[in-house]
N, CA, C and O of each residue as an XYZ file, in Angstrom:
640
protein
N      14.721    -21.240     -5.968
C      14.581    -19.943     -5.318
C      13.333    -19.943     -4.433
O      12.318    -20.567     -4.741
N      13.470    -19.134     -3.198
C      12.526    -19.272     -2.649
C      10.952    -18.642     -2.668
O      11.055    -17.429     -2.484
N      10.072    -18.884     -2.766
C       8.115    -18.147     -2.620
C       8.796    -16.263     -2.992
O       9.757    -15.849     -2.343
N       8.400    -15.744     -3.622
C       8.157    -14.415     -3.431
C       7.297    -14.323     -2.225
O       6.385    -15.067     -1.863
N       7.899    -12.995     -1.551
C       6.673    -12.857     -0.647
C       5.836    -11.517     -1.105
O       6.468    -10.471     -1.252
N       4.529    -11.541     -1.313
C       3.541    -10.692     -2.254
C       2.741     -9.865     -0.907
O       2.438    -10.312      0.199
N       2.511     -8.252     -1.594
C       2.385     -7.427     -0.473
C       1.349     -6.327     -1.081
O       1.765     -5.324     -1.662
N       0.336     -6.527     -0.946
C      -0.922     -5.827     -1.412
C      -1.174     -4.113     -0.867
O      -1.161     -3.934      0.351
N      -1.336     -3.238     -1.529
C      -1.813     -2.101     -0.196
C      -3.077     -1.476     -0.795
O      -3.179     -1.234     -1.997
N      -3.814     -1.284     -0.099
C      -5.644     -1.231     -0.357
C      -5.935      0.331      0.439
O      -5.667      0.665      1.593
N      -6.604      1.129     -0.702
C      -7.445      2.035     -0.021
C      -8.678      1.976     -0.881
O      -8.820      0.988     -1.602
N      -9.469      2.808     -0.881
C     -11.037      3.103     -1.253
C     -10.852      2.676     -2.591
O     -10.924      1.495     -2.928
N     -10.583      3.739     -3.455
C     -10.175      4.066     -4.871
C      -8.911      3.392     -5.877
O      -8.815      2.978     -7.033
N      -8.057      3.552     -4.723
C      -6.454      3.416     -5.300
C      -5.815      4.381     -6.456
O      -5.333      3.851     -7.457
N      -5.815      5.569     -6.332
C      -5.181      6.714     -6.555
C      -4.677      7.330     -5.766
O      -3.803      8.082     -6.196
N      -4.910      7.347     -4.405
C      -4.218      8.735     -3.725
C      -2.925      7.659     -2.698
O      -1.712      7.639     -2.906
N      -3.726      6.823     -1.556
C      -2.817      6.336     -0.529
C      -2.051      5.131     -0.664
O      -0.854      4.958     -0.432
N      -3.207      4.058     -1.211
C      -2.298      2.776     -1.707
C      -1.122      2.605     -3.151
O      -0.282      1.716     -3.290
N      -1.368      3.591     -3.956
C      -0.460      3.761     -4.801
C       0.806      4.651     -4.430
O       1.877      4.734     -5.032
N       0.349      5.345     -3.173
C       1.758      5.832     -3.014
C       2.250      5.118     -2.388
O       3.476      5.072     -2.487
N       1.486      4.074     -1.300
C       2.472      3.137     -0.623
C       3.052      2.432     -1.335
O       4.227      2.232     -1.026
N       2.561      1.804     -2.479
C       2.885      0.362     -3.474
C       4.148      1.220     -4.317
O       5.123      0.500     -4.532
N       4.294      2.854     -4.898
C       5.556      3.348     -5.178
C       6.300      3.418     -4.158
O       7.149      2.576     -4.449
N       6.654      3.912     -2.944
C       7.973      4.296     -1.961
C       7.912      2.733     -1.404
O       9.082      2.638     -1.032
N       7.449      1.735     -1.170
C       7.758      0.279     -1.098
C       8.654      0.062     -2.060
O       9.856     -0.021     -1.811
N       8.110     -0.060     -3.357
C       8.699     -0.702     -4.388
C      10.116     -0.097     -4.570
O      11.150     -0.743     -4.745
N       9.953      1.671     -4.477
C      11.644      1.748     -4.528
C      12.391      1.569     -3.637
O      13.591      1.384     -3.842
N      11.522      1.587     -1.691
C      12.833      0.951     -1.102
C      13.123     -0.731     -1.372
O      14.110     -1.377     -1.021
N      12.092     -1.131     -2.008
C      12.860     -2.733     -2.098
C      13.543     -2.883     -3.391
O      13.892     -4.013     -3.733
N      13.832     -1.608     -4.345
C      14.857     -1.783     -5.418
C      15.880     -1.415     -4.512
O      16.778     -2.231     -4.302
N      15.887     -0.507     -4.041
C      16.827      0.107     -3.452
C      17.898     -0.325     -2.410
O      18.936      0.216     -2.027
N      17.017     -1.989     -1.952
C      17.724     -2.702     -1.334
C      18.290     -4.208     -2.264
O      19.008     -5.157     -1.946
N      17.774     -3.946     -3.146
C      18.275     -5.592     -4.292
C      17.421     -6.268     -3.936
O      17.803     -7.431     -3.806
N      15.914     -6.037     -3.589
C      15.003     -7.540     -3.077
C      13.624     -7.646     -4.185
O      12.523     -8.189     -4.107
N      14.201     -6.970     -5.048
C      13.061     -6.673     -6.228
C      12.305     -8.521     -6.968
O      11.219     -9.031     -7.244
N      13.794     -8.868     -6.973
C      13.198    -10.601     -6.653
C      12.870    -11.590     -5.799
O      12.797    -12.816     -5.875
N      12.655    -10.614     -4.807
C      12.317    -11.583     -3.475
C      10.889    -11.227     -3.241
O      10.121    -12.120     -2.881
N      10.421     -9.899     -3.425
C       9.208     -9.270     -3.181
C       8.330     -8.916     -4.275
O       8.723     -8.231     -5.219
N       7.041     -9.406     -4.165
C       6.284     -8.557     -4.884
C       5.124     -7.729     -4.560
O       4.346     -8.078     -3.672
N       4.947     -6.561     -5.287
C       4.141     -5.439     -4.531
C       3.261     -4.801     -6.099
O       3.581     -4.379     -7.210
N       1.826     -5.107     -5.195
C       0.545     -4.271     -5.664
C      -0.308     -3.241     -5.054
O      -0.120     -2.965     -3.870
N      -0.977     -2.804     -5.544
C      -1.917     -1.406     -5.111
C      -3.282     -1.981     -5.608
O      -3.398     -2.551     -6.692
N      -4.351     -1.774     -4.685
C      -5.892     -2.045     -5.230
C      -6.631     -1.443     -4.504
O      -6.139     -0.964     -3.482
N      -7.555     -1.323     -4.679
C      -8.711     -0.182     -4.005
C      -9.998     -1.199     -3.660
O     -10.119     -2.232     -4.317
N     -10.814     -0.913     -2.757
C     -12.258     -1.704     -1.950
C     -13.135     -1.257     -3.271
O     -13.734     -2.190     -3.807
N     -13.250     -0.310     -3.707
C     -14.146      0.292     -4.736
C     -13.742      0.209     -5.771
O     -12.567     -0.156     -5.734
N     -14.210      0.405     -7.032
C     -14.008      0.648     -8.706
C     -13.683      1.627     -9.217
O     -13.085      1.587    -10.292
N     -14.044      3.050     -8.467
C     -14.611      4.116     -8.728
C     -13.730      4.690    -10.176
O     -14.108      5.267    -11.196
N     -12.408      4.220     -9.698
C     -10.946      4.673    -10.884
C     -10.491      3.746    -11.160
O      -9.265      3.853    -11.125
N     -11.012      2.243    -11.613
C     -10.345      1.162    -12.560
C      -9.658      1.387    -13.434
O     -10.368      1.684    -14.394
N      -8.039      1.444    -13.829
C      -7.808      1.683    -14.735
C      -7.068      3.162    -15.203
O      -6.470      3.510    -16.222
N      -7.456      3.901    -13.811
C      -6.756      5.673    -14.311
C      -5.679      5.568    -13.360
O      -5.777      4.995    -12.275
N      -4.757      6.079    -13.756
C      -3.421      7.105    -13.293
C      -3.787      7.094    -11.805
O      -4.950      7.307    -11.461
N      -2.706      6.823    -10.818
C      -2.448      7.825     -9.614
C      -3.620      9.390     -9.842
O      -3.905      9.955    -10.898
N      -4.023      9.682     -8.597
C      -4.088     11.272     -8.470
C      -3.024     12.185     -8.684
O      -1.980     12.066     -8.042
N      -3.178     13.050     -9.490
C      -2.125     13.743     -9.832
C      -1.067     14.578     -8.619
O       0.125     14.876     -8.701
N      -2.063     14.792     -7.510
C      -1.173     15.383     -6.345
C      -0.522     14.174     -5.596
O       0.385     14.406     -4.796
N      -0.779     13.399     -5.732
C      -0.136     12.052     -5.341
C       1.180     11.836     -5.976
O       2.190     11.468     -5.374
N       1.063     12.177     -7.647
C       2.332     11.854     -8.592
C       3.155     12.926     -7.582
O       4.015     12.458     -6.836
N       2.895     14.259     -7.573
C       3.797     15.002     -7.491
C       4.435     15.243     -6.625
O       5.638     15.486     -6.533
N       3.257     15.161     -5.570
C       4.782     14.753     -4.244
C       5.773     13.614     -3.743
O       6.794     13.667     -3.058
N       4.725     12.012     -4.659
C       5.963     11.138     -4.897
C       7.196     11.613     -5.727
O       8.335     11.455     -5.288
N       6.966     12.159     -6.857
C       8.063     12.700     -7.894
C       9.020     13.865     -7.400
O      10.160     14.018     -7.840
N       8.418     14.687     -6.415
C       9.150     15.510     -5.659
C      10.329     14.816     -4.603
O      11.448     15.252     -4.331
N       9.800     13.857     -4.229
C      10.521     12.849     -3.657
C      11.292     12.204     -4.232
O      12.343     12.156     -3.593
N      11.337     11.564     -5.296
C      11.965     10.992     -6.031
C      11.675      9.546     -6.638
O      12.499      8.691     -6.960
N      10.193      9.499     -6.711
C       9.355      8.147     -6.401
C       8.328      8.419     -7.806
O       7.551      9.372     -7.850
N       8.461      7.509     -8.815
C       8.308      7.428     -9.729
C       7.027      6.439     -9.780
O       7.123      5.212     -9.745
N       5.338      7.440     -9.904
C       3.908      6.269    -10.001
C       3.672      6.534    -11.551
O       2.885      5.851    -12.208
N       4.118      7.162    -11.869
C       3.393      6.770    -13.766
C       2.787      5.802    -13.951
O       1.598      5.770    -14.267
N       3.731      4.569    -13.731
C       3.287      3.263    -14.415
C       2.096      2.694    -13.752
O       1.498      1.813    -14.370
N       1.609      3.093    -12.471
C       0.663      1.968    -11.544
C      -0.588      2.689    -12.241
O      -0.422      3.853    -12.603
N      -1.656      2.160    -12.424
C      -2.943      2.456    -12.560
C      -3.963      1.230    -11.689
O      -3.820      0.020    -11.513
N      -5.039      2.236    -11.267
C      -6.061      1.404    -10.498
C      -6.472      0.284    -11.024
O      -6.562      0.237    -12.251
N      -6.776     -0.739    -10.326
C      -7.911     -1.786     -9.932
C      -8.611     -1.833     -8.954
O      -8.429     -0.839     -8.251
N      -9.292     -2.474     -8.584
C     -10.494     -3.048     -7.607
C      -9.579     -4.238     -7.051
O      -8.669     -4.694     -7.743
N      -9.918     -4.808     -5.526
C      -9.464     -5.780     -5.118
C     -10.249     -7.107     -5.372
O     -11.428     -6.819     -5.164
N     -10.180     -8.100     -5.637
C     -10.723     -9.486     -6.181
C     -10.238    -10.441     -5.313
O      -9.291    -10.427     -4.526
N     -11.236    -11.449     -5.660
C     -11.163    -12.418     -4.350
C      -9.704    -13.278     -4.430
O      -9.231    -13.904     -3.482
N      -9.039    -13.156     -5.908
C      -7.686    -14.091     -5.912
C      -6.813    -13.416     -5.289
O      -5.964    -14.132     -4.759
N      -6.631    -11.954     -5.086
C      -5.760    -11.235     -4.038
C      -5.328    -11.995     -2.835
O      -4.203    -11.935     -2.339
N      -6.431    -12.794     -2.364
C      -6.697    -12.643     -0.783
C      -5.672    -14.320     -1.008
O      -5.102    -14.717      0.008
N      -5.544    -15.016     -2.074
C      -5.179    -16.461     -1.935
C      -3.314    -15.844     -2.643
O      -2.281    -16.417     -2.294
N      -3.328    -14.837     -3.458
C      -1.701    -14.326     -3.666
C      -0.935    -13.933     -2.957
O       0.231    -14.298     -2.803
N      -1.746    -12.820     -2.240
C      -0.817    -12.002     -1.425
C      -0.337    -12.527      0.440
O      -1.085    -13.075      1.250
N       0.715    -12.229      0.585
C       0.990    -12.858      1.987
C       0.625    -11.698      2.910
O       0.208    -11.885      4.053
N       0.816    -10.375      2.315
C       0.099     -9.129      3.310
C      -0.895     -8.169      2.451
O      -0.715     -7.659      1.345
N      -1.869     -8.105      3.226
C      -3.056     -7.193      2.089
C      -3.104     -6.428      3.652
O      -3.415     -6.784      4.789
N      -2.513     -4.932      2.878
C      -2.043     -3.729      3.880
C      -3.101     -3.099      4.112
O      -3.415     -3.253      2.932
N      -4.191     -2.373      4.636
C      -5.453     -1.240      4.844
C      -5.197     -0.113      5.200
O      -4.899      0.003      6.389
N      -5.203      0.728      4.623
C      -5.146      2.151      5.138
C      -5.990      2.675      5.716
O      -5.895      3.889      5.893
N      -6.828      2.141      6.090
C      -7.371      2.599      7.519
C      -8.517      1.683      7.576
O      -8.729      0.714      6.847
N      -9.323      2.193      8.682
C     -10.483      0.846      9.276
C     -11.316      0.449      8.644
O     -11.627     -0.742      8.660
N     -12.022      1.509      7.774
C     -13.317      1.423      7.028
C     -12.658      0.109      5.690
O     -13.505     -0.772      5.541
N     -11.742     -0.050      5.043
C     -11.246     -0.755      3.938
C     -10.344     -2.158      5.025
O     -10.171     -3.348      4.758
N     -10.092     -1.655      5.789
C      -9.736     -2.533      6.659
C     -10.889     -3.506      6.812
O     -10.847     -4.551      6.163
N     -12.215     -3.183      7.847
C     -13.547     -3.908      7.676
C     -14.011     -4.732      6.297
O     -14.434     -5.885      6.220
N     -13.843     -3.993      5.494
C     -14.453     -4.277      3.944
C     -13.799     -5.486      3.442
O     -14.525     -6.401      3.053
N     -12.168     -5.652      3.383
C     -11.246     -6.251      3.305
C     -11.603     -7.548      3.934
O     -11.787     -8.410      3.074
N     -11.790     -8.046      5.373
C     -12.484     -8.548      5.930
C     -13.867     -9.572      5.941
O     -14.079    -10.753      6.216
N     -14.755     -8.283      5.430
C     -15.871     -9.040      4.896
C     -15.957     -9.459      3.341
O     -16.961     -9.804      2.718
N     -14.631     -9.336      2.887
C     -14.831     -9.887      1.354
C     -14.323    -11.302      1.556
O     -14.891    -12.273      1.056
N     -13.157    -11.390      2.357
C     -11.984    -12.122      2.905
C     -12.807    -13.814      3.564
O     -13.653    -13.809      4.458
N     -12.271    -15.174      2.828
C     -12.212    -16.154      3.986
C     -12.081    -16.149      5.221
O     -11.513    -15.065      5.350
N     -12.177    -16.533      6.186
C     -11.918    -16.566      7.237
C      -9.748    -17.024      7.610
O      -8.917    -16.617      8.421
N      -9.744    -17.819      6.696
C      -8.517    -18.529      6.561
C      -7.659    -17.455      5.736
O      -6.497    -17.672      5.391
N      -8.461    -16.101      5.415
C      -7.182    -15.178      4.746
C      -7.199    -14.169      5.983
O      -6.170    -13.495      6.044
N      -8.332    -13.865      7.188
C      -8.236    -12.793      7.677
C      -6.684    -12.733      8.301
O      -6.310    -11.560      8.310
N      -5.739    -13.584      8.788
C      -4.215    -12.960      9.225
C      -3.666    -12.487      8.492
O      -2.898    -11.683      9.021
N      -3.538    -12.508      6.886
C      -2.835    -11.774      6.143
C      -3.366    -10.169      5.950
O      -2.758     -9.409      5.197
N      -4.319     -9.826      6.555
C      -5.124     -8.216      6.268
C      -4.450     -7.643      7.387
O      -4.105     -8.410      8.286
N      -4.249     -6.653      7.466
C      -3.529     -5.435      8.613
C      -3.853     -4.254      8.467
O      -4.436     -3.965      7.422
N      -3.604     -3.279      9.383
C      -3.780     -1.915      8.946
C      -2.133     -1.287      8.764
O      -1.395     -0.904      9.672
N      -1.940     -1.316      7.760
C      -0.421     -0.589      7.397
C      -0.212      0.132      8.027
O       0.968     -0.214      8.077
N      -0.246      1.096      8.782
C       0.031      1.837     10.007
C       0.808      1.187     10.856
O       1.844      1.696     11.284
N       0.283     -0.358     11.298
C       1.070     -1.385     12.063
C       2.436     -1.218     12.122
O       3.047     -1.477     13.160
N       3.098     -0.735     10.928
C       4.540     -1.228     11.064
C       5.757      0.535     10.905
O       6.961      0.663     10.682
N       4.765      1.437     11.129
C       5.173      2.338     11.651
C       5.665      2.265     12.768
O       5.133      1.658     13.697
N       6.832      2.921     12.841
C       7.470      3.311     13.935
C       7.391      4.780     14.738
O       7.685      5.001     15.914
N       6.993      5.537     13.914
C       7.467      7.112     14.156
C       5.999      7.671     14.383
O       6.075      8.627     15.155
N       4.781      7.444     14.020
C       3.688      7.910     13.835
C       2.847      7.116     15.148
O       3.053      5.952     15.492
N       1.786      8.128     15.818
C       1.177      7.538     16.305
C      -0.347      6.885     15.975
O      -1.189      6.169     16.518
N      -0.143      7.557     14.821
C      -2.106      7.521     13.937
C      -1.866      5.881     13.270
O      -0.866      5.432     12.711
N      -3.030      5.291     13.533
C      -3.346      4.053     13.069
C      -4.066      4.179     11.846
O      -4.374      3.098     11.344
N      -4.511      5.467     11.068
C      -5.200      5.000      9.567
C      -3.877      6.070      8.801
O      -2.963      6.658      9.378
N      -4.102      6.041      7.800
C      -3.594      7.085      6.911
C      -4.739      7.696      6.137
O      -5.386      6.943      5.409
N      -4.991      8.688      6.194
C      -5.996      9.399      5.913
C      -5.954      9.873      4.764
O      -4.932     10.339      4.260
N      -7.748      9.769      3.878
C      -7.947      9.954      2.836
C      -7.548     11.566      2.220
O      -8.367     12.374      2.656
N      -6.311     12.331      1.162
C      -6.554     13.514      1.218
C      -7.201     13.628     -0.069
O      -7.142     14.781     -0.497
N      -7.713     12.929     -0.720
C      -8.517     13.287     -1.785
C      -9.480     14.727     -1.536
O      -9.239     15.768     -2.148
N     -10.357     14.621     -0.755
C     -10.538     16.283     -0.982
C     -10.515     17.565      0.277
O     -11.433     18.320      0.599
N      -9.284     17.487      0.756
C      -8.173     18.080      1.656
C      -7.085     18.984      0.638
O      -6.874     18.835     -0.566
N      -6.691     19.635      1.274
C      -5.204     20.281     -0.273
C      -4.266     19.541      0.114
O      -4.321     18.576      0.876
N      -3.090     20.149     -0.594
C      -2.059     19.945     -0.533
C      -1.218     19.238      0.670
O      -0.518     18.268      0.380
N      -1.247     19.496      1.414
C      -0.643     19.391      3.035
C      -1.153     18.390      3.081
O      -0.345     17.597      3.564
N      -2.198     17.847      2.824
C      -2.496     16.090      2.711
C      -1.536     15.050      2.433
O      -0.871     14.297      3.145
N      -1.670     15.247      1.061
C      -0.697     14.656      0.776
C       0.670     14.596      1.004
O       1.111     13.452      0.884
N       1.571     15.527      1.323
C       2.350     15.444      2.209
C       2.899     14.254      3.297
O       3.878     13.511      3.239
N       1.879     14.401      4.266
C       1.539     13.803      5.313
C       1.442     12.304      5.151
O       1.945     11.492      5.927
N       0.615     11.963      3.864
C       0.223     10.897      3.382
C       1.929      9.816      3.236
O       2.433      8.768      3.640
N       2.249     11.164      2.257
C       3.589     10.342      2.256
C       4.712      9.811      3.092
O       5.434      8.824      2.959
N       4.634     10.915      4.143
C       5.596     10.901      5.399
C       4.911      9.534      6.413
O       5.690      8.602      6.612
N       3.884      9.458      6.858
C       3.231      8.022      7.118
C       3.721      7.041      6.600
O       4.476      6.219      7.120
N       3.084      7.091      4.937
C       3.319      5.764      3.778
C       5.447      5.447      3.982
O       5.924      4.330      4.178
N       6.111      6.473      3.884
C       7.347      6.365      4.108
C       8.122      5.103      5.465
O       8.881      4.136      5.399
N       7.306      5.917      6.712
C       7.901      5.225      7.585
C       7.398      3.974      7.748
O       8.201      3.116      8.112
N       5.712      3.502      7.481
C       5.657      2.387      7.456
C       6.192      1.503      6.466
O       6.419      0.297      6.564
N       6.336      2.164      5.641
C       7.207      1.374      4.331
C       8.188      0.495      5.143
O       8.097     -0.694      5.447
N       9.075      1.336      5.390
C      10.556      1.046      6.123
C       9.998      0.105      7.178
O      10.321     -1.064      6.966
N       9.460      0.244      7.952
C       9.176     -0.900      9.268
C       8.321     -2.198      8.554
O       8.708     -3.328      8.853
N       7.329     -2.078      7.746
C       7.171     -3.750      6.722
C       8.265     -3.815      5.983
O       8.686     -4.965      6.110
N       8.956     -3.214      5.281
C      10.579     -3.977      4.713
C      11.467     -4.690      5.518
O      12.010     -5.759      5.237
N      11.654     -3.595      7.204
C      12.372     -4.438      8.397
C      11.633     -5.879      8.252
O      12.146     -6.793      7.606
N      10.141     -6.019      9.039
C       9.577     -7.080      9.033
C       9.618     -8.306      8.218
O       9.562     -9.440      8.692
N       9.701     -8.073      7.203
C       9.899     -8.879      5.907
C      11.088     -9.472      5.782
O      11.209    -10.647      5.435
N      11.532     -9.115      5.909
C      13.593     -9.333      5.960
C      13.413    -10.045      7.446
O      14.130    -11.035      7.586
N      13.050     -9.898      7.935
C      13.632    -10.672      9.229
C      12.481    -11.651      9.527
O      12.910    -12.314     10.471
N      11.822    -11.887      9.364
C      10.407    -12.681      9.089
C      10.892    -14.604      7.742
O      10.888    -15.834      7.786
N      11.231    -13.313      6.733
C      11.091    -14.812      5.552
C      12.144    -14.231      4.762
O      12.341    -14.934      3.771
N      12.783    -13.377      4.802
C      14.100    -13.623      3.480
C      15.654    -13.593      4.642
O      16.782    -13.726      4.168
């Protein structure tokens, strides 16, 4: 069988943006039968929530959706990430940079800003709504959604 291809998504913390990307990924790639072709994590530049739950407004508008984060809890990103994963995603510039300066030189092509593979959006970060309301998150998801869908295109037509 062929390499999994492994797909990282990184914000600050990893409660609010990269865990919702690493849930609506993961169910569109159940959703397409590629659950053994792909593998997908969530990690954060910082520590701050090693170990806790999604943000709870995060659960709920994934779950409103139909996107199930219970199970993911934070980590920190580590230097073996950068030698696993074939895409380590950034939600925006500042973790993007960071990503970067943690990063070999020989890993910087695998780092991106997940935004990249949006189609529908014109904003290049996805923005932090940790302390924004509601309508944040929202937004967060509708972003995290469409780029989802345009790195799944990519992926599929790339290496599987």
């Amino acid at each position: 069988m062929a390499k999994k291809v492994a797909v990282l998504f990184v914000c600050l913390g990893n409660i609010c943006r990269s865990p919702t990307a690493h849930g609506v990924f993961r169910q569109l790639v159940l959703n397409q039968g590629l659950n053994e072709r792909i593998q997908i994590d969530s990690a954060g530049t910082a520590a701050y929530h090693v170990g806790k739950a999604p943000d709870s407004r995060s659960t709920l508008v994934a779950k409103e959706r139909g996107i199930d984060m219970s199970d993911l809890r934070a980590r920190k990103v580590d230097f073996g990430d950068f030698i696993e994963y074939d895409y380590i995603l950034a939600m925006d510039e500042a973790n993007f940079n960071h990503l970067k300066a943690m990063a070999l030189p020989e890993h910087y092509s695998k780092i991106k800003l997940f935004l990249d593979y949006s189609q529908e959006f014109e904003e290049r970060e996805v923005p932090d709504p940790y302390y924004g309301g509601a309508t944040g998150f929202d937004h967060v998801f509708d972003l995290v959604e469409s780029a989802s869908k345009g790195l799944l295109a990519h992926i599929k037509q790339q290496n599987l």
